[in-house]
PAGUSE-759536 format. One record per residue (C-alpha): x, y, z. Coordinates in steps of 0.02 Angstrom, whole numbers. Layout:
REM residues N
<r c1="X" c2="Y" c3="Z"/>
...
//
This chain:
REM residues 189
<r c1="0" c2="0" c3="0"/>
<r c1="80" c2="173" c3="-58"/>
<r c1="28" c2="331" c3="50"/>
<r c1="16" c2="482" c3="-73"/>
<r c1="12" c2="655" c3="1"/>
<r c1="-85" c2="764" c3="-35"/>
<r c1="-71" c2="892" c3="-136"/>
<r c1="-96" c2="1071" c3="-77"/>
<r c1="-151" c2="1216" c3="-166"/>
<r c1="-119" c2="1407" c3="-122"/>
<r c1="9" c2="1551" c3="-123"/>
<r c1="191" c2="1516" c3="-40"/>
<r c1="233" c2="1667" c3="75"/>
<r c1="388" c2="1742" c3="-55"/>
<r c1="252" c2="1770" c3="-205"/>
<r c1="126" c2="1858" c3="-79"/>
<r c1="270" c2="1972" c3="-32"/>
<r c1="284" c2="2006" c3="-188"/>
<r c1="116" c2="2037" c3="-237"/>
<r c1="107" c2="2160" c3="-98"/>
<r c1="277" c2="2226" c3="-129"/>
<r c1="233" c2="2288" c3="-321"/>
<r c1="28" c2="2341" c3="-248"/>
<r c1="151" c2="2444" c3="-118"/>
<r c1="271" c2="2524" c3="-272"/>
<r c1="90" c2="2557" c3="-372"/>
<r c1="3" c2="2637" c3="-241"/>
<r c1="150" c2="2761" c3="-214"/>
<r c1="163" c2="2803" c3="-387"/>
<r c1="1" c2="2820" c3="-379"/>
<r c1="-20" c2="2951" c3="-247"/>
<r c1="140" c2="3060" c3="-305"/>
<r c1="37" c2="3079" c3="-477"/>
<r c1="-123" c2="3108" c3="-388"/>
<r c1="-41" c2="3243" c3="-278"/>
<r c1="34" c2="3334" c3="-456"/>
<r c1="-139" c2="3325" c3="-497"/>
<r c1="-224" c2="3419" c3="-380"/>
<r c1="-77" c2="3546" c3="-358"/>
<r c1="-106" c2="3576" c3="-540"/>
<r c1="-305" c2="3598" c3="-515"/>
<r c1="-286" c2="3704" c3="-376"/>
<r c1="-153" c2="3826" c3="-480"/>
<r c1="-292" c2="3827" c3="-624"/>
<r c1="-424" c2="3889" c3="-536"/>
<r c1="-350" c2="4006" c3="-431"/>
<r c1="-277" c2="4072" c3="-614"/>
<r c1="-463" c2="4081" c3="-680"/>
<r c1="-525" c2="4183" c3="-532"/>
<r c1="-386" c2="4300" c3="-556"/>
<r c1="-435" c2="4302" c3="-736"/>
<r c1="-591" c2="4360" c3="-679"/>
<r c1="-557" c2="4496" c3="-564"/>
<r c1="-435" c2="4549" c3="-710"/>
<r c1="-582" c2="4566" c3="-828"/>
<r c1="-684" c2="4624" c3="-724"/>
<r c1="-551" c2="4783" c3="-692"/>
<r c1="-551" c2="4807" c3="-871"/>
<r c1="-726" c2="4799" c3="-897"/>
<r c1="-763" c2="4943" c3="-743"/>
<r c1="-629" c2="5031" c3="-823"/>
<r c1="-714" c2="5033" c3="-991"/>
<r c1="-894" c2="5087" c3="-909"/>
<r c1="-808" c2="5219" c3="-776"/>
<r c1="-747" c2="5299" c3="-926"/>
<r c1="-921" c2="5302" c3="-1010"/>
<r c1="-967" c2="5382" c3="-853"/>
<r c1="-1089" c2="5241" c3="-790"/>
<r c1="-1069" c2="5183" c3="-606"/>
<r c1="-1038" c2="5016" c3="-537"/>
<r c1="-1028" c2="4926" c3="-398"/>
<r c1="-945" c2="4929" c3="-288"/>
<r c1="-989" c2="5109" c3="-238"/>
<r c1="-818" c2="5171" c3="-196"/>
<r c1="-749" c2="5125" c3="-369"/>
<r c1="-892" c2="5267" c3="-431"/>
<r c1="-785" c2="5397" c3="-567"/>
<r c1="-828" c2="5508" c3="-427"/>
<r c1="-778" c2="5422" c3="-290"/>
<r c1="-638" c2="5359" c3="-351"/>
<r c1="-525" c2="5502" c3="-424"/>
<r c1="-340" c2="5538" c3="-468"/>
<r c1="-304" c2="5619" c3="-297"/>
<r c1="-373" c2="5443" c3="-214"/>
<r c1="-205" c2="5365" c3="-128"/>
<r c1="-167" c2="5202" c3="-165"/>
<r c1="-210" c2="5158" c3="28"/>
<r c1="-368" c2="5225" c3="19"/>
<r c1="-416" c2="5135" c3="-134"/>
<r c1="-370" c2="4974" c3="-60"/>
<r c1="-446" c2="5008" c3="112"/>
<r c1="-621" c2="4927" c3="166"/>
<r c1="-713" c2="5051" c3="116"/>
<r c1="-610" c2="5087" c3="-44"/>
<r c1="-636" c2="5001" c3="-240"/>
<r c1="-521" c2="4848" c3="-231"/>
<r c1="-522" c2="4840" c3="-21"/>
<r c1="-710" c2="4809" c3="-41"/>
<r c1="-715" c2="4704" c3="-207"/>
<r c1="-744" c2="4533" c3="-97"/>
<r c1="-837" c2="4618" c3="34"/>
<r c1="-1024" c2="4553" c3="68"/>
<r c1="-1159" c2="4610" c3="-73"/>
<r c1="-994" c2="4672" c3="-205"/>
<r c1="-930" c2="4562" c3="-333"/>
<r c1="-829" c2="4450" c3="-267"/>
<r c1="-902" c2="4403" c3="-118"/>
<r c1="-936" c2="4203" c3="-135"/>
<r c1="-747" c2="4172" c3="-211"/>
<r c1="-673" c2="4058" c3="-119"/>
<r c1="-460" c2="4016" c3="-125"/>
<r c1="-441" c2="3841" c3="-212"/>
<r c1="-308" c2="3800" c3="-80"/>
<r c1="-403" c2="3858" c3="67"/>
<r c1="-593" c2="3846" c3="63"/>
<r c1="-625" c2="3928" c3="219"/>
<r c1="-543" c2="4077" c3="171"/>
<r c1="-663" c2="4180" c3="43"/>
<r c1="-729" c2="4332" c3="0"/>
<r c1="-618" c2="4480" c3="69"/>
<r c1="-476" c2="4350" c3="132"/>
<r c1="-443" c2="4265" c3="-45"/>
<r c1="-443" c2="4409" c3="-143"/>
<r c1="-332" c2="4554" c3="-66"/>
<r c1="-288" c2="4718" c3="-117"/>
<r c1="-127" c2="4789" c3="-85"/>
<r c1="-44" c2="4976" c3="-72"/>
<r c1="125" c2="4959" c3="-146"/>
<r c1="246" c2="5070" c3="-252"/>
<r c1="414" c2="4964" c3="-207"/>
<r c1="386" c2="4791" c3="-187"/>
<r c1="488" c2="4715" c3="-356"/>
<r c1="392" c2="4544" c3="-409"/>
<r c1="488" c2="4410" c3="-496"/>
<r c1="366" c2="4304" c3="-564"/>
<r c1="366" c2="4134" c3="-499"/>
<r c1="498" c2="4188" c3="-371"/>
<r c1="457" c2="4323" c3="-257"/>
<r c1="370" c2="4263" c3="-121"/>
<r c1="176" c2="4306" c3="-88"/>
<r c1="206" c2="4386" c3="70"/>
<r c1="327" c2="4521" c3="24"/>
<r c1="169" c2="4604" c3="-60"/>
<r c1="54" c2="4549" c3="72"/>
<r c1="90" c2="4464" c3="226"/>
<r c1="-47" c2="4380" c3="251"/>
<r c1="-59" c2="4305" c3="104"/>
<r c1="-69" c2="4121" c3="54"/>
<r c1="-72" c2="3986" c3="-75"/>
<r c1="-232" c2="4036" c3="-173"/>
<r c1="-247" c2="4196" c3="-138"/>
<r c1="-276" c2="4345" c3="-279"/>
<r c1="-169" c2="4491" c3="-252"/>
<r c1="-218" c2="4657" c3="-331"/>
<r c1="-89" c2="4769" c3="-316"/>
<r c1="-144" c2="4968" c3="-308"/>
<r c1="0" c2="5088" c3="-335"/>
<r c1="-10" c2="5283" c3="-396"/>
<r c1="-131" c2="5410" c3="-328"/>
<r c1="-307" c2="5365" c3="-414"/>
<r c1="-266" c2="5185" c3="-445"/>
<r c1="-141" c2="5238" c3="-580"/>
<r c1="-56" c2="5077" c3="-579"/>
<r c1="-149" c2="4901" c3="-566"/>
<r c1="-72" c2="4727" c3="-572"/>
<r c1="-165" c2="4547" c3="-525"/>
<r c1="-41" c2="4416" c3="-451"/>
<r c1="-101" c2="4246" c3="-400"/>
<r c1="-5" c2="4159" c3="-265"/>
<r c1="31" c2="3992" c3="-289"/>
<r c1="148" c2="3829" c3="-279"/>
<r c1="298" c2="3851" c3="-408"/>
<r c1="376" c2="3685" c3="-412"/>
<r c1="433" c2="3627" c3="-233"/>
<r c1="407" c2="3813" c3="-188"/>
<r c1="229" c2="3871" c3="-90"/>
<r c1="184" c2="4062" c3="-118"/>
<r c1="248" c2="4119" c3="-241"/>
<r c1="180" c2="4262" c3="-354"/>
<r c1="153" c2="4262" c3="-536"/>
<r c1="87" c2="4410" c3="-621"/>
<r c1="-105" c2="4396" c3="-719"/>
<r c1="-116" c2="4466" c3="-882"/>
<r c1="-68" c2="4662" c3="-917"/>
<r c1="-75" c2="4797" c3="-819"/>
<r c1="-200" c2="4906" c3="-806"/>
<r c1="-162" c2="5092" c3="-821"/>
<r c1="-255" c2="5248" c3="-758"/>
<r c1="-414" c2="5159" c3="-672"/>
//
């Protein structure tokens, strides 16, 4: 009489390590790519609000000109006029401090890096006739402190809003905040 063992089926313990070895090298490919991804996203839209408030500059500039008012109220032709300091015009109460106050234009934007910080916080207007801006490497907060990764910059210099330039700030590379310059600027508000 012959005894015959039997014969087992299953995984040995090397090719499971193995299997979860290469599942372990995928998932961290995985994640690095995923992480570029939403980096990227986050860069685009904070790019296509600041293509907004852009436009939207031009456009009031266009219909100030025609001598129509907008909103809001302190960016009025009258309100609003060539002896206006820069700091005034980006205070609260002035044209591009009150842009993302509640009921103006801006209100319900919110910063794609940052979600709890909208309205007035995300987009920020700034008083500045020295600050130099490299794009992609001068940092957000030499124009504005407080600033942050998704925040819209408008940068106010010249009395009556002579000079106006939209920055977003945003990851370059390995590098948070930095600022990179939207569009043209816009001369004589």
């Amino acid at each position: 009489m012959s005894i015959r063992a039997k014969s087992e089926k299953g995984f040995s313990l090397i090719e499971l390590l193995v299997v979860v070895a290469i599942i372990g090298v995928l998932a961290a490919v995985g994640v690095v790519g995923y992480q570029g991804y939403i980096d990227s996203t986050k860069k685009s839209v904070t790019d296509a609000n600041a293509k907004a408030v852009h436009q939207w500059l031009i456009n009031t500039k266009t219909v100030r000109a025609a001598g129509i008012d907008t909103d809001p109220v302190a960016c009025k032709a009258a309100t609003l006029t060539s002896t206006t300091t820069a700091a005034d015009a980006v205070a609260s109460t002035g044209c591009f401090g009150a842009l993302a106050t509640a009921g103006n234009p801006f209100e319900s934007f919110k910063n794609a890096y940052s979600t709890t910080r909208t309205g007035a916080d995300a987009i920020r207007a700034v008083a500045d006739n020295s600050t130099a801006v490299t794009d992609g490497t001068t940092d957000c907060t030499d124009l504005d402190s407080s600033a942050e990764n998704g925040d819209i910059l408008i940068r106010v210099s010249g009395a009556g809003a002579n000079h106006i330039d939209v920055y977003i700030c945003a990851k370059e590379g390995d590098d948070d905040g930095k600022l990179t310059k939207r569009d043209t600027t816009i001369k004589n508000f």
